[in-house]
C-alpha positions in Angstrom: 109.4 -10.9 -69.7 109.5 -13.5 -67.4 108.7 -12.7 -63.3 111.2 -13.8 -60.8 110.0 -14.1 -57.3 111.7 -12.4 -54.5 113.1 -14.1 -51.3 114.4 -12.3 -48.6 116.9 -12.9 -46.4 115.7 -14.2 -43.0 112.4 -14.5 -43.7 109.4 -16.9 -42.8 107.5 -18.5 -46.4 104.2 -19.6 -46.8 104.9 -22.3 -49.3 102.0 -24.7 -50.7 101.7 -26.9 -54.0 99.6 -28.9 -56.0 99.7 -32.4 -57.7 99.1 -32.4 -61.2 95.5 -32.8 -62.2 94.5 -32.6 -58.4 94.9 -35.9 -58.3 93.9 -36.8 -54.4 96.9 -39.0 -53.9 98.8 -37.3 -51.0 97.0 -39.2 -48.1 98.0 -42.6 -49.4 100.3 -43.9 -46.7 103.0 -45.0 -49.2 102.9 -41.3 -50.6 102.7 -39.2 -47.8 105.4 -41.5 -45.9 107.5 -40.3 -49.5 106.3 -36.7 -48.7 107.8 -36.4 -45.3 111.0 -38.2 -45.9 112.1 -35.9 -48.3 110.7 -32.7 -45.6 112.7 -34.6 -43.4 115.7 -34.8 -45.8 115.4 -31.6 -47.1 115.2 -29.9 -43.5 118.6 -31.5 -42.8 120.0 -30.0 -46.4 118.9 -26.3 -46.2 118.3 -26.5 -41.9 115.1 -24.7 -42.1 112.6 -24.0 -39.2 109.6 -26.0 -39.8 106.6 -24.2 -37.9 103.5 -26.2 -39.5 102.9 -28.4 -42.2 99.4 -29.9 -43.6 99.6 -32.5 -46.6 96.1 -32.4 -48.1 94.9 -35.3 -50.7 95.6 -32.9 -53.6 98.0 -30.6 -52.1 100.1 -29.3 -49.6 100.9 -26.0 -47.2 104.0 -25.3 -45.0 105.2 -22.6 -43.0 109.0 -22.4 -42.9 112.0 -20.1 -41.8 115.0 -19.6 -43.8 117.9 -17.8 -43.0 118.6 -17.3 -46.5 116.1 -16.1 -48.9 117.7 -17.8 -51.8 117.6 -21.5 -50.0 113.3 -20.9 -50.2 113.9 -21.2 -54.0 116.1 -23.7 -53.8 114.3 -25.9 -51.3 110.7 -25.5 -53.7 113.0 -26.6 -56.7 115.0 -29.7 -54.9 112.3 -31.4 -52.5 109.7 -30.8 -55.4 111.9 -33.1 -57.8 113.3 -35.4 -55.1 109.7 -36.4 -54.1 108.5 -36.8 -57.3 111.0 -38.9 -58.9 110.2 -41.2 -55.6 106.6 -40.9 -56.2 106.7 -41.6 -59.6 109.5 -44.6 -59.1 107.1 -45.9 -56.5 103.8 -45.9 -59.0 106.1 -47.9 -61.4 106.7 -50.3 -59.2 102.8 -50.3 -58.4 102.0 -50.6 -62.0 99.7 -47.9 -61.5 99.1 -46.8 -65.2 96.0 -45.0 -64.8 97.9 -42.3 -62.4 101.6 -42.7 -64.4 99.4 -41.7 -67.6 97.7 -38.6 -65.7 101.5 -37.4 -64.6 102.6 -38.3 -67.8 100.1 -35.7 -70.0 101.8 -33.0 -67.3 105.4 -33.5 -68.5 106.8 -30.6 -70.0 108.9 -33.2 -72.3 112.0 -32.6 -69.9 110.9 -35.9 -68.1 108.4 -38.2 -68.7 105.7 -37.7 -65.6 105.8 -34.3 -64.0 103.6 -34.8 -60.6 103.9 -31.6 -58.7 102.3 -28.4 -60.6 105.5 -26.3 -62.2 104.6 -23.1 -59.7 104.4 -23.3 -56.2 103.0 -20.9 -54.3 105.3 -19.1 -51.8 104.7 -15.8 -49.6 107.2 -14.5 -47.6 105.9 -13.4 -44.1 106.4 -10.0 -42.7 104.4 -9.9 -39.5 103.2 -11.8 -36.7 99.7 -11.2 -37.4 100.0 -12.5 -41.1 102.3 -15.5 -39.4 99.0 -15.9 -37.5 97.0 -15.9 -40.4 98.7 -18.4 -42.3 98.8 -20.5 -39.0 95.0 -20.9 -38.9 94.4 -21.3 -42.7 97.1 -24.4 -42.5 95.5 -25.9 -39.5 91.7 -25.5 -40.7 92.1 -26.3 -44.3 91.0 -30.0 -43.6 88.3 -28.8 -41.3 87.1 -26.6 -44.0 87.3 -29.4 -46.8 85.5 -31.5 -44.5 87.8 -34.1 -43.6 87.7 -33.7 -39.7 85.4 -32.0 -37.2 88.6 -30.6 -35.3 91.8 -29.5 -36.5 93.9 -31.3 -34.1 92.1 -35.0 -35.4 93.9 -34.3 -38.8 97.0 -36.8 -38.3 99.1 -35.0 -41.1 99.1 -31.6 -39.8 101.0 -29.8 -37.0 97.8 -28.9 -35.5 98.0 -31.6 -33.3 101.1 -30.2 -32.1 99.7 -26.9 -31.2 96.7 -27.8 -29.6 97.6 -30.9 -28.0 100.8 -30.4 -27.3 101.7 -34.2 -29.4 104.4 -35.0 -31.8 102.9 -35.1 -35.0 104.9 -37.2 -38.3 107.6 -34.3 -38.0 109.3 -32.5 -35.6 108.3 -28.8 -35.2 110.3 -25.8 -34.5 109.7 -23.4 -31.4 108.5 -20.6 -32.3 110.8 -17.6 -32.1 110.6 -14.0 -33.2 111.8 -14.1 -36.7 
Protein backbone atom coordinates (compact mmCIF):
# COMPACT_ATOMS: atom_id res chain seq x y z
CA UNK A 1 0.00 0.00 0.00
CA UNK A 2 1.24 3.08 -1.04
CA UNK A 3 1.16 6.32 1.64
CA UNK A 4 -0.55 9.42 0.48
CA UNK A 5 0.43 12.57 2.35
CA UNK A 6 -2.12 14.76 3.82
CA UNK A 7 -2.61 18.53 3.06
CA UNK A 8 -4.96 20.59 4.86
CA UNK A 9 -6.80 23.27 3.95
CA UNK A 10 -5.29 26.63 5.04
CA UNK A 11 -2.44 25.50 6.31
CA UNK A 12 1.36 26.72 6.56
CA UNK A 13 4.07 23.71 4.90
CA UNK A 14 7.45 23.22 5.67
CA UNK A 15 8.62 22.05 2.31
CA UNK A 16 12.49 21.16 1.50
CA UNK A 17 14.15 18.93 -1.28
CA UNK A 18 17.17 17.54 -2.42
CA UNK A 19 19.19 17.34 -5.76
CA UNK A 20 19.98 14.05 -6.89
CA UNK A 21 23.23 12.66 -5.64
CA UNK A 22 23.63 15.88 -3.47
CA UNK A 23 25.15 17.27 -6.05
CA UNK A 24 26.19 21.02 -4.60
CA UNK A 25 24.90 22.81 -7.63
CA UNK A 26 22.11 25.11 -6.22
CA UNK A 27 24.50 28.13 -5.46
CA UNK A 28 25.66 28.45 -8.98
CA UNK A 29 24.32 31.78 -10.13
CA UNK A 30 22.85 30.37 -13.45
CA UNK A 31 20.96 27.64 -11.18
CA UNK A 32 19.76 29.42 -8.34
CA UNK A 33 18.65 32.49 -10.82
CA UNK A 34 16.54 29.15 -12.46
CA UNK A 35 15.45 28.31 -8.88
CA UNK A 36 13.83 31.47 -8.06
CA UNK A 37 12.18 32.21 -11.37
CA UNK A 38 10.19 29.33 -11.23
CA UNK A 39 9.33 30.34 -7.07
CA UNK A 40 8.57 33.39 -8.59
CA UNK A 41 6.43 31.78 -11.35
CA UNK A 42 4.94 29.39 -9.36
CA UNK A 43 3.88 31.94 -6.50
CA UNK A 44 1.95 33.82 -9.19
CA UNK A 45 0.17 30.17 -10.32
CA UNK A 46 -0.97 28.82 -6.93
CA UNK A 47 -0.74 32.71 -5.00
CA UNK A 48 0.96 31.22 -2.03
CA UNK A 49 2.45 33.17 1.03
CA UNK A 50 6.06 32.88 0.94
CA UNK A 51 7.40 33.49 4.60
CA UNK A 52 11.20 32.19 4.16
CA UNK A 53 13.13 30.46 1.81
CA UNK A 54 17.00 29.20 1.95
CA UNK A 55 18.49 27.39 -1.28
CA UNK A 56 21.39 25.45 0.03
CA UNK A 57 24.24 24.00 -2.50
CA UNK A 58 22.49 20.51 -2.28
CA UNK A 59 19.15 21.50 -1.28
CA UNK A 60 16.45 23.65 -0.43
CA UNK A 61 13.74 24.64 2.55
CA UNK A 62 10.65 26.93 2.32
CA UNK A 63 8.05 27.91 4.48
CA UNK A 64 4.79 28.61 2.60
CA UNK A 65 0.94 29.33 3.15
CA UNK A 66 -1.67 27.78 1.04
CA UNK A 67 -5.12 28.36 1.23
CA UNK A 68 -5.76 25.02 -0.25
CA UNK A 69 -4.20 22.02 0.98
CA UNK A 70 -4.32 20.25 -2.31
CA UNK A 71 -2.31 23.34 -4.22
CA UNK A 72 0.99 22.14 -1.57
CA UNK A 73 0.92 18.89 -3.70
CA UNK A 74 0.46 20.46 -6.61
CA UNK A 75 2.95 23.24 -6.24
CA UNK A 76 5.95 20.26 -5.02
CA UNK A 77 4.91 18.38 -8.26
CA UNK A 78 4.84 21.50 -10.93
CA UNK A 79 7.82 23.80 -9.69
CA UNK A 80 9.88 20.55 -9.06
CA UNK A 81 9.45 19.60 -12.92
CA UNK A 82 9.49 23.13 -14.28
CA UNK A 83 12.87 23.82 -12.65
CA UNK A 84 14.36 20.82 -13.61
CA UNK A 85 13.58 20.60 -17.16
CA UNK A 86 15.26 24.34 -17.07
CA UNK A 87 18.09 23.10 -15.13
CA UNK A 88 18.67 20.24 -17.15
CA UNK A 89 18.04 22.28 -20.62
CA UNK A 90 20.56 24.76 -19.21
CA UNK A 91 23.39 21.93 -18.51
CA UNK A 92 22.84 20.91 -22.14
CA UNK A 93 23.48 23.89 -23.41
CA UNK A 94 26.67 24.01 -20.98
CA UNK A 95 27.79 20.63 -22.21
CA UNK A 96 28.17 19.70 -18.76
CA UNK A 97 28.29 15.83 -19.16
CA UNK A 98 29.86 14.96 -16.00
CA UNK A 99 26.58 16.46 -14.07
CA UNK A 100 23.92 15.44 -17.14
CA UNK A 101 25.43 11.75 -16.55
CA UNK A 102 24.93 12.04 -12.51
CA UNK A 103 20.98 13.19 -13.26
CA UNK A 104 20.86 10.81 -15.78
CA UNK A 105 21.60 7.47 -13.45
CA UNK A 106 18.51 9.20 -11.22
CA UNK A 107 15.88 8.87 -14.12
CA UNK A 108 13.21 6.71 -13.28
CA UNK A 109 13.13 5.90 -17.24
CA UNK A 110 10.09 8.45 -17.51
CA UNK A 111 12.62 11.05 -18.63
CA UNK A 112 16.10 11.03 -19.25
CA UNK A 113 17.78 13.14 -16.09
CA UNK A 114 15.71 13.37 -13.03
CA UNK A 115 17.53 16.25 -10.86
CA UNK A 116 15.30 16.83 -7.90
CA UNK A 117 15.00 13.57 -5.42
CA UNK A 118 11.30 11.93 -6.20
CA UNK A 119 10.10 12.83 -2.34
CA UNK A 120 10.07 16.05 -0.95
CA UNK A 121 9.77 16.67 2.32
CA UNK A 122 6.59 18.61 3.42
CA UNK A 123 5.15 19.30 7.07
CA UNK A 124 2.18 21.09 7.50
CA UNK A 125 2.40 23.58 10.45
CA UNK A 126 -0.03 23.67 13.30
CA UNK A 127 1.35 26.21 15.66
CA UNK A 128 3.18 29.27 16.08
CA UNK A 129 5.79 27.77 18.12
CA UNK A 130 6.53 24.98 15.44
CA UNK A 131 6.18 28.05 12.76
CA UNK A 132 8.99 29.41 14.98
CA UNK A 133 10.85 26.39 14.86
CA UNK A 134 11.01 25.90 11.33
CA UNK A 135 11.86 29.71 11.10
CA UNK A 136 15.15 29.28 12.87
CA UNK A 137 16.19 25.86 11.33
CA UNK A 138 15.75 27.67 7.68
CA UNK A 139 17.62 30.76 8.71
CA UNK A 140 20.58 28.80 10.52
CA UNK A 141 20.99 25.95 8.22
CA UNK A 142 23.91 27.74 6.42
CA UNK A 143 25.35 28.90 9.67
CA UNK A 144 25.29 25.41 10.87
CA UNK A 145 26.90 23.99 7.49
CA UNK A 146 29.42 26.54 7.91
CA UNK A 147 28.84 28.70 5.09
CA UNK A 148 28.41 32.13 7.03
CA UNK A 149 29.18 33.34 10.58
CA UNK A 150 25.60 35.12 10.61
CA UNK A 151 22.44 34.21 9.21
CA UNK A 152 21.52 37.36 7.77
CA UNK A 153 25.18 37.36 5.43
CA UNK A 154 23.61 34.25 3.59
CA UNK A 155 22.37 36.13 0.29
CA UNK A 156 19.89 33.28 -0.65
CA UNK A 157 17.82 33.19 2.39
CA UNK A 158 15.08 35.39 3.84
CA UNK A 159 17.08 35.88 6.80
CA UNK A 160 18.30 38.99 5.64
CA UNK A 161 14.82 40.02 5.45
CA UNK A 162 14.10 39.40 9.04
CA UNK A 163 16.97 40.65 10.68
CA UNK A 164 17.84 43.37 8.57
CA UNK A 165 14.88 44.45 7.48
CA UNK A 166 16.37 44.10 3.36
CA UNK A 167 14.80 42.72 0.28
CA UNK A 168 16.32 39.55 -0.30
CA UNK A 169 16.06 37.66 -4.20
CA UNK A 170 12.17 37.37 -3.43
CA UNK A 171 9.63 39.14 -1.97
CA UNK A 172 8.34 37.95 1.38
CA UNK A 173 4.96 37.78 2.77
CA UNK A 174 3.90 39.56 6.15
CA UNK A 175 3.41 37.51 8.53
CA UNK A 176 -0.25 36.95 9.61
CA UNK A 177 -1.96 34.53 11.86
CA UNK A 178 -2.66 31.63 9.76
Amino acid sequence: MKWRNFYPDNHCFFITSTVNGRVPILRDSPISDIFFKNLTKARGIFKFKLFAYVVMPDHWHLLLHFERGADCLAFNRDFKRFSSAEIIKYLKQRNDEELLDVFCRYSNGKTGYSFWKEQARVIPIYSKGKFEKKLDYIHMNPVKRGLVSNAEDYLLSSAGFYILGEKGVVDIDELVAV
